[in-house]
NUNU-586687 format. One record per atom (N, C-alpha, C): x, y negated, z. Coordinates in steps of 0.1 Angstrom, whole numbers, plus 5000, padded with zeros to 4 digits. Layout:
BEGIN
XYZ;...
This chain:
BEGIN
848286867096;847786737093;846486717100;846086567100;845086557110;843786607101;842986647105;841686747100;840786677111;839786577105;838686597116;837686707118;837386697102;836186787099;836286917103;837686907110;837787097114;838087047127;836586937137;836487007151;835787117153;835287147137;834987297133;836287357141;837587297133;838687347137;839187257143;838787247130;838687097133;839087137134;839687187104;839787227103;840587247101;837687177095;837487227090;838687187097;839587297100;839587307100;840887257098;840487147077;840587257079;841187207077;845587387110;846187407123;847487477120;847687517130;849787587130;849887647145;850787767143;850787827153;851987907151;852487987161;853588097161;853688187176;854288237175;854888357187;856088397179;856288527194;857788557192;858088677181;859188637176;860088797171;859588867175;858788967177;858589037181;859689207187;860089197200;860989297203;860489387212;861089497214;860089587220;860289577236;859289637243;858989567255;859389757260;859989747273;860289857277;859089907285;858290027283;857190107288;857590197297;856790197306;856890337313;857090477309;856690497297;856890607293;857490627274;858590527275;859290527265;859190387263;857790337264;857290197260;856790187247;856290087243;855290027231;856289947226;855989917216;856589787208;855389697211;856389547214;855489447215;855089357202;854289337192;853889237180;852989127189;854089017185;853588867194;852888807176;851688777183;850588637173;850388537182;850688377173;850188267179;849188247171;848188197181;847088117173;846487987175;846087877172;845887777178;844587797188;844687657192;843687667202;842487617198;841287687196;839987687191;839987737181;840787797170;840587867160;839787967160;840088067175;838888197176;838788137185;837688247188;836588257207;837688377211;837488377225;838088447234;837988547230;836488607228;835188737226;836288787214;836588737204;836988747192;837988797191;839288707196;840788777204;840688927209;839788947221;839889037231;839389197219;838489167211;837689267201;838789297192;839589157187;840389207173;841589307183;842389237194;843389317203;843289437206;842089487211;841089667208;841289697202;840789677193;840789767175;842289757167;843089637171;844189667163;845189777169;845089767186;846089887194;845289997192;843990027190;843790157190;843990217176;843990097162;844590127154;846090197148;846990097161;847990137162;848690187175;848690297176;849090347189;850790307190;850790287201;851790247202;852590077200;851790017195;851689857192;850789807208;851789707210;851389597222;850889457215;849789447215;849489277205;849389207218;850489077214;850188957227;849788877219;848688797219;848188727213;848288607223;849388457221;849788337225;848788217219;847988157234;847088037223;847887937225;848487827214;849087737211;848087587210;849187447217;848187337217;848587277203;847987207195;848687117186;849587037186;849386947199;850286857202;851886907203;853086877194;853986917194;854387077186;853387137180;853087247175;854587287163;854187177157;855987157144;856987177154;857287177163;858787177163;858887317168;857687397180;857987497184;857687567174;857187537160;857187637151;858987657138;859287517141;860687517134;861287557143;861187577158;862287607167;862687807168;860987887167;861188017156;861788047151;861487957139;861887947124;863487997122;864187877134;865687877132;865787967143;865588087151;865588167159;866188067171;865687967178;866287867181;865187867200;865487787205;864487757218;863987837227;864688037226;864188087235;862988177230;861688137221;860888187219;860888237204;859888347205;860188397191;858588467184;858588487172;857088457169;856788577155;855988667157;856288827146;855188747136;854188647140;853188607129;852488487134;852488357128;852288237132;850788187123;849988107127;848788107124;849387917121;849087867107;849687737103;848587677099;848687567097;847787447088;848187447071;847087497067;847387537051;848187457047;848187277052;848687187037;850387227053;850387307061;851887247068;853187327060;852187447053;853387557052;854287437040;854487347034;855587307024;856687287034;856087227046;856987127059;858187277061;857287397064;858387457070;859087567059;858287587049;859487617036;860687537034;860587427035;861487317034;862987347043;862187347056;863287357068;863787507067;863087627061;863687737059;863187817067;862987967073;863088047075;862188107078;861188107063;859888177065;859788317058;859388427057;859688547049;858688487037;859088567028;858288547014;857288687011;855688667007;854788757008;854088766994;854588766988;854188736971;853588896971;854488976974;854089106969;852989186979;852889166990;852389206997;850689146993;850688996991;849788956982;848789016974;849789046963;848789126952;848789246954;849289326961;849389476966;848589486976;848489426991;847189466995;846589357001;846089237000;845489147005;844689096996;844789146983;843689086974;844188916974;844888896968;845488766966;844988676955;844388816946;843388726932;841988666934;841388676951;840888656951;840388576963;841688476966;841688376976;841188246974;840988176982;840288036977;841787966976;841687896963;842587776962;843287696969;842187656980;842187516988;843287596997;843787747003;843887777014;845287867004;845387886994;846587976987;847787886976;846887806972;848087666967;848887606978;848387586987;849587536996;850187607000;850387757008;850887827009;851887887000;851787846983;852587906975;853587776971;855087786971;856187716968;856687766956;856787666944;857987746933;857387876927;856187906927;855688076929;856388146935;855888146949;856288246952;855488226970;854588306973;853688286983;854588337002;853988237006;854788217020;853688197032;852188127026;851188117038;850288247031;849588317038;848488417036;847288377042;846388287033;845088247036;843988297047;844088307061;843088327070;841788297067;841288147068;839888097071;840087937064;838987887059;838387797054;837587707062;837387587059;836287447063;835987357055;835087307051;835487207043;834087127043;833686977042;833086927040;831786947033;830586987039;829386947028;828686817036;827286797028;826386697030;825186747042;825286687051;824086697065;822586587058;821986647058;820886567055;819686557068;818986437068;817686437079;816186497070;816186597071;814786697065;813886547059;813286507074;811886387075;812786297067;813486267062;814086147059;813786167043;814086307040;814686297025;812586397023;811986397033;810586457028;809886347026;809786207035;809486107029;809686027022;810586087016;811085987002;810286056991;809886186991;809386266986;810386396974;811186396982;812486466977;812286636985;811986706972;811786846978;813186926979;813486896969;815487006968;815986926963;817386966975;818286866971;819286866964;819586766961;820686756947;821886816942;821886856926;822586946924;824286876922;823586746912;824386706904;824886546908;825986476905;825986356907;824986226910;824186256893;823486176889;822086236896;822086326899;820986356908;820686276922;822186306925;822486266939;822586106941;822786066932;823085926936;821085886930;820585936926;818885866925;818385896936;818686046944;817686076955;818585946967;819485906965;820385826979;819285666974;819085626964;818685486961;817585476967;816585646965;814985606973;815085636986;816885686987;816585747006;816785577013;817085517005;818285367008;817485237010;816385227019;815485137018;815385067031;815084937036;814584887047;815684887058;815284907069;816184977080;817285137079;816185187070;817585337064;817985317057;819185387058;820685417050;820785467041;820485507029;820485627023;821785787023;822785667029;824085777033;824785647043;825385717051;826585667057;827985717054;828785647047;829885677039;830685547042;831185557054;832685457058;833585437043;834385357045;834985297036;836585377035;836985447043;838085507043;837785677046;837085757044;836985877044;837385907031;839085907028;839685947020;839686117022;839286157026;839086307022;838286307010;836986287014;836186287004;836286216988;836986086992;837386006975;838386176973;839286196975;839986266973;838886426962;837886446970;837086546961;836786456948;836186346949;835886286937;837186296926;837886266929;839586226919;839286386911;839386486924;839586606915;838386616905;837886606908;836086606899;836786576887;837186436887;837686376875;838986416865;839486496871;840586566867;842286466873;841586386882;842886326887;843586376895;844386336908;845386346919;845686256926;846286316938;846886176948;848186166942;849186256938;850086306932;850486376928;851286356917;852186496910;853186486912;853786626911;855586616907;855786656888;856886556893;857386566877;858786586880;859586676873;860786666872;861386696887;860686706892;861086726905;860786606914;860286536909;860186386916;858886366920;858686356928;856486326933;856286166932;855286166925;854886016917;853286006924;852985916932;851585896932;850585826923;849885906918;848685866904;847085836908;847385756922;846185656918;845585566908;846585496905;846085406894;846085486881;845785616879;845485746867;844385686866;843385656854;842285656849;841785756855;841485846856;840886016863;840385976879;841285926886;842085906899;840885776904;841085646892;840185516889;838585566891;838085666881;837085706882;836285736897;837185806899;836785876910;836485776922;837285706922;837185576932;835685496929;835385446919;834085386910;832985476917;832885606919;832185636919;831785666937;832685636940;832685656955;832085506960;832785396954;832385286959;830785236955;830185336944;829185336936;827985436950;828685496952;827785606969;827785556980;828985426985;829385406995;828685306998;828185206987;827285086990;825885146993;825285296989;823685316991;823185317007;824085227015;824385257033;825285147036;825685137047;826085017055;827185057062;827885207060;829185237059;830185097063;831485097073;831984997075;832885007062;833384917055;834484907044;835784947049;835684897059;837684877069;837484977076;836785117077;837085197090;836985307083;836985457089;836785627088;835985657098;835785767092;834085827095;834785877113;835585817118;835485827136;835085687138;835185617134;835585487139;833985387135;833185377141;832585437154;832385607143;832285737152;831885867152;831385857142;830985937132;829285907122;828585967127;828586067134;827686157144;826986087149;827486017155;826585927165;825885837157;825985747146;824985697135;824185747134;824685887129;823185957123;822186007133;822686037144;821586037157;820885997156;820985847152;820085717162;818885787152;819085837137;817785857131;817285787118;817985657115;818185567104;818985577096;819785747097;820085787082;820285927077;819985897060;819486007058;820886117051;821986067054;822686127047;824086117054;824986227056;826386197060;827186307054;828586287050;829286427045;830086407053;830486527060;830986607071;831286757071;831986797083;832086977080;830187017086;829887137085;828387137092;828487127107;830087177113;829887157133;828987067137;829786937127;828886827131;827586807137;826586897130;825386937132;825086937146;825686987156;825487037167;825886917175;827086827175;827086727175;826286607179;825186617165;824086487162;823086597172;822586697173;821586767183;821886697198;823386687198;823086697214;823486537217;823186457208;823386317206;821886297207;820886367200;819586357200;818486447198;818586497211;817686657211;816686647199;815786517195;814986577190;815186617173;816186557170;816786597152;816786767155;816886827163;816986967165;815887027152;816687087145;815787177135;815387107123;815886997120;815686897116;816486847106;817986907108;818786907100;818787037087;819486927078;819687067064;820987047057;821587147051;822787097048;822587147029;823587077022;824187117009;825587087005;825887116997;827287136993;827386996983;828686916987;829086816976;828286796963;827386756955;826986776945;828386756937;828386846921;829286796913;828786696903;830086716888;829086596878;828386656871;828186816875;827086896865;826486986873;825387026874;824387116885;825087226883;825887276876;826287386874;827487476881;827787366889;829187386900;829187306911;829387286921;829387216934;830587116932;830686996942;831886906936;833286966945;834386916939;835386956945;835886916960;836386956968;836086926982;837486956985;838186876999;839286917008;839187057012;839987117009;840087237021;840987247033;840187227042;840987287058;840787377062;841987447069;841887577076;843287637076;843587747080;844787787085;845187877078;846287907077;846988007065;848088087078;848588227078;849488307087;850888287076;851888387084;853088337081;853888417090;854888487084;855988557091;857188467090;857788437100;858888437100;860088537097;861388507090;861688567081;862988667095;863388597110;863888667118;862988767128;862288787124;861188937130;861689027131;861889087142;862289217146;861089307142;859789287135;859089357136;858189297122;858989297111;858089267099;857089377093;857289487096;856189577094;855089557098;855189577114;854289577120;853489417119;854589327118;853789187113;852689177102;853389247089;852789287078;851389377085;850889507089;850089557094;849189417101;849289347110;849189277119;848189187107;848389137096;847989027086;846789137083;847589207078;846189317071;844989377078;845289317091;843889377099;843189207096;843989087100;843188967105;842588957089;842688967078;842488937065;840989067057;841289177070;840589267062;839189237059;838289267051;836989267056;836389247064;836189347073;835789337085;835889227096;837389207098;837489107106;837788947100;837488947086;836988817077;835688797081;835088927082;833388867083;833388827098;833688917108;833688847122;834088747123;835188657120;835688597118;834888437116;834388487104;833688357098;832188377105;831088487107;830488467114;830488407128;831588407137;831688387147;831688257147;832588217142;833088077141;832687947131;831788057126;831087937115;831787927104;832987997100;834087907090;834087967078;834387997065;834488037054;835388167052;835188257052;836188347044;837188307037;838488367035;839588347029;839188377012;838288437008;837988506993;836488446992;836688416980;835688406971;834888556972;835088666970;834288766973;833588766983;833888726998;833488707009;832088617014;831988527007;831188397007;829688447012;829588547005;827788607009;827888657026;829088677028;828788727045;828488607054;828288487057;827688357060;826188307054;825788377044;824088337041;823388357051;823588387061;822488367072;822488247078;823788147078;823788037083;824187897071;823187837073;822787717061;824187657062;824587627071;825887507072;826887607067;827787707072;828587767066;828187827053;826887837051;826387917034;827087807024;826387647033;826787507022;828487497019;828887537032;830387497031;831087637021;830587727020;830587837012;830987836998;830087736991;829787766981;830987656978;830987526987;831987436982;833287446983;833287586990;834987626993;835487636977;834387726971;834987766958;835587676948;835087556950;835887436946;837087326951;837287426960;838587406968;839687376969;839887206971;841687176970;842187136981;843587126983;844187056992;845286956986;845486876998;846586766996;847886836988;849086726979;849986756972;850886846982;851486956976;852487016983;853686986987;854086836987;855086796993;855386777010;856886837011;856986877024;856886747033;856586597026;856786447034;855286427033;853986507026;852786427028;852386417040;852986457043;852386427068;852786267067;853886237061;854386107060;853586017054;852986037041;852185947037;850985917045;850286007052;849086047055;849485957070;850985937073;851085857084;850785717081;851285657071;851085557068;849585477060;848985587054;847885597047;847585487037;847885477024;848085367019;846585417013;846385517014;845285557005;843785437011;843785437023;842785367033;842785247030;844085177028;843885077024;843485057010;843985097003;843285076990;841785106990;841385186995;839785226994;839185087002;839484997008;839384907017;839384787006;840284767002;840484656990;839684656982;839184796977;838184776966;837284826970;836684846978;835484806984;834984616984;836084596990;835984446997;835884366982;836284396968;836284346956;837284296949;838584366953;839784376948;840184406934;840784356927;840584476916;840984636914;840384716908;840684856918;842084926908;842384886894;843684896892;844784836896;844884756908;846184666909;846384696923;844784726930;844884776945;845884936948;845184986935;845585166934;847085146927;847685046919;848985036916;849785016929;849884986940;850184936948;850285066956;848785116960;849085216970;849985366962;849785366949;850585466946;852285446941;852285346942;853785306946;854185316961;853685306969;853685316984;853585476983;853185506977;852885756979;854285756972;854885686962;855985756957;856585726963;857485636971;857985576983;858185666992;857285716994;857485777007;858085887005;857285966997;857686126990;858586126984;859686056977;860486036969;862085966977;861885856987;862485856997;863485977002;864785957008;865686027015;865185977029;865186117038;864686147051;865386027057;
C-alpha cells in the first residue's frame, strides 16, 4: 500500500519483497546450499546487507545468502508469481508490506509461523501495527521486521516564542499550545485536509474503525459515533493552519511548507526532517520532534503503522534454513542495527530504548506502541484506490454534514470490500 511517511521507507515505511525457493547451488567442493532473501529497495543500506550476509554465513557454514533488491513497481505479482511456484523465480524468505500480507494469504501459498512465533521470535512482544496484519483467522503468516510511523516535527523558535517549554502530552494540551502557535502569518500546524492516515489515528483514539468484519462480511463504520468523533476532532486541529481542504500532505509536499519557516507544526514520519534541512539549511538544529499526543498524558495517541513484515513461502526447498534466516534478521542484535541504521523502530516493544539516542526515531518509538494498521481485508488496496475516505474528510471540512458525508463514504468501503472480484 502506498506509505509516504515511509520515504523513511517510505514506510514509514511503513513494502513487499521475495526471492527464490531456495535450491542448492553446486560448489566446488560439494557446494553450499543457496538461501535466497528479497528485500525492497531502500529498506536497508548496502553497509547493512553486506554486515548482516557475514555474520549470517559465518554463522552458518555452509549457507550461501543471496540477498535480491526488489523495485516496488509491480512487486505483487512477482510475489504471487513465487507464491504459485510460477514465472521461473523462486523466493526462501520475502520481505512484505505489513497491511499486503492479507492480499497474499488470500491468493494462497504462504507457510504458516504461528509456532515458530511464540517459540523463538518472541511474538508476545511485537508491536501490533506490524503483527495484526500479518495474522489471518489466528494463525500468523507475516513476522514483524521494522516499524515507521508518524510523529509531530515541530519549529523549536516557533513553539519558544509562543512561550511553550514542553511539548504536549495530551490532546487538550495540544490543541491550546496550536491556538498560541496559530497567529498572524503562522500556522500553528499544517494539516491538509486529506491526510487520512492521521484521521485514521484519531478514530482509533476513540475506539472507532475504518472497518469491521462481521460475519464474515466487511462493513465500513465511518459514520460509528467513535469513527464521527475522531473526524471532529481532526477538523477541530486542521483549521489551527491553512492546510488545503481538497488535497494530502504531497500535494503541494508539506516539507516544503514548513521550510519556508511560517509553521510551527507538521505530522509526518521524522525522515522528513532531513527533507525540510536541505529545503532550508538554516532550520538545521532547529527541529524537535514528539509523538502524536493522545486524549490523556498518560499514553501517546494511536498512529498508522508502516513497515514490513517477512514471510516464507510455503514451496521452499529450504524452510529451515528460511526459518534460521528470520531468526537472525529479528534477533536483537540485528533489530538494533537495523533500526539504528535506518532510523526505523524495532519490531518489539522491548526494543524501543535502542533508538534514545535519536529524537525522531525515540518520538516515533514511543508511538509505535500505539500502533495500528489498515483493516485486514485482502481488497483494502482497493478502497485505498478509490479513497472515499479523502473525500469525505473534504466534505466536512468544506461544511457538509459530517454524518451523511461518512454515511456515504462507508457505504462506498463496504462496496468495495464486500463486492465479487
Amino acid at each position: 500500500m502506498k506509505m509516504r511517511f515511509l520515504a523513511v521507507c517510505t514506510a514509514l515505511a511503513a513494502a513487499a519483497a521475495l526471492t527464490g525457493c531456495g535450491g542448492q547451488s553446486a560448489g566446488s567442493g560439494g557446494g553450499s546450499e543457496k538461501v535466497t532473501l528479497w528485500l525492497m529497495k531502500g529498506s536497508a543500506s548496502d553497509d547493512f546487507i553486506a554486515r548482516f550476509t557475514a555474520d549470517f554465513e559465518k554463522q552458518h557454514p555452509g549457507i550461501d545468502l543471496d540477498v535480491k533488491i526488489q523495485e516496488w513497481k509491480g512487486i505483487g505479482d512477482k510475489v504471487n508469481a513465487v507464491l504459485a511456484g510460477k514465472g521461473g523465480e523462486s523466493a526462501d524468505v520475502i520481505e512484505v508490506g505489513n497491511t499486503q500480507v492479507a492480499q497474499y494469504v488470500e491468493t494462497g501459498g504462504l507457510s504458516e509461523l504461528t509456532l515458530e512465533g511464540l517459540r523463538e521470535w518472541g511474538s508476545k512482544d511485537w508491536l501490533k501495527g506490524l503483527s495484526d496484519p500479518g495474522s489471518i483467522n489466528g494463525a500468523q503468516y507475516g513476522v514483524p521486521w521494522y516499524a515507521a510511523n508518524r510523529v509531530v516535527i515541530y519549529n523549536k523558535d516557533l513553539f519558544a516564542g509562543a512561550g511553550i517549554k514542553t511539548p504536549p502530552k495530551s490532546r487538550q494540551e495540544w490543541i491550546a499550545d496550536t491556538q498560541k502557535l496559530d497567529k498572524g502569518d503562522q500556522q500553528g500546524i499544517y494539516l491538509p485536509g486529506q491526510n487520512w492516515y492521521v484521521l485514521a489515528g484519531f478514530i482509533w483514539d476513540e475506539g472507532g474503525d475504518l472497518a469491521v468484519e462481521t460475519s464474515g462480511q466487511w462493513v465500513g463504520t465511518l459514520d460509528d459515533e467513535k469513527a464521527l468523533a475522531g473526524m471532529d476532532f481532526y477538523k477541530q486541529l486542521q483549521g489551527l493552519g491553512d492546510g488545503p481542504k481538497g488535497a494530502d500532505e504531497e500535494t503541494p509536499p508539506q516539507s516544503e511548507v514548513f521550510a519556508r519557516g511560517q509553521v510551527a507544526q507538521i505530522i509526518a514520519p521524522p525522515g522528513q526532517a532531513a527533507q525540510i534541512e536541505a529545503a532550508n539549511p538554516a532550520l538545521k538544529g532547529k527541529l524537535g520532534f514528539f509523538p502524536i499526543p493522545g486524549k490523556t498524558p498518560e499514553k501517546p495517541g494511536a498512529v498508522f503503522t508502516g513497515g514490513s513484515d517477512l514471510i516464507i513461502p510455503e514451496k521452499t526447498a529450504q524452510r529451515a534454513h528460511a526459518v534460521d534466516l528470520i531468526t537472525a534478521l529479528v534477533s536483537e542484535k540485528w533489530q538494533t542495527e537495523l533500526a539504528r541504521t535506518m532510523s526505523y523502530v524495532p519490531n518489539k516493544t522491548t526494543l524501543a530504548h535502542v533508538v534514545d539516542g535519536n529524537d525522531g526515531a525515540a518520538a516515533m518509538a514511543s508511538g509505535a506502541a500505539q500502533g495500528r494498521a489498515t483493516p485486514k481485508s485482502a481488497r483494502w488496496a482497493e478502497v485505498e484506490a478509490k479513497n472515499p475516505v479523502k473525500a469525505y474528510m473534504t466534505a466536512v471540512l468544506n461544511g457538509q454534514d459530517a454524518a451523511t458525508a461518512a454515511k456515504k463514504a462507508s457505504d462506498t468501503v463496504s462496496r468495495v470490500l464486500s463486492s465479487d472480484r
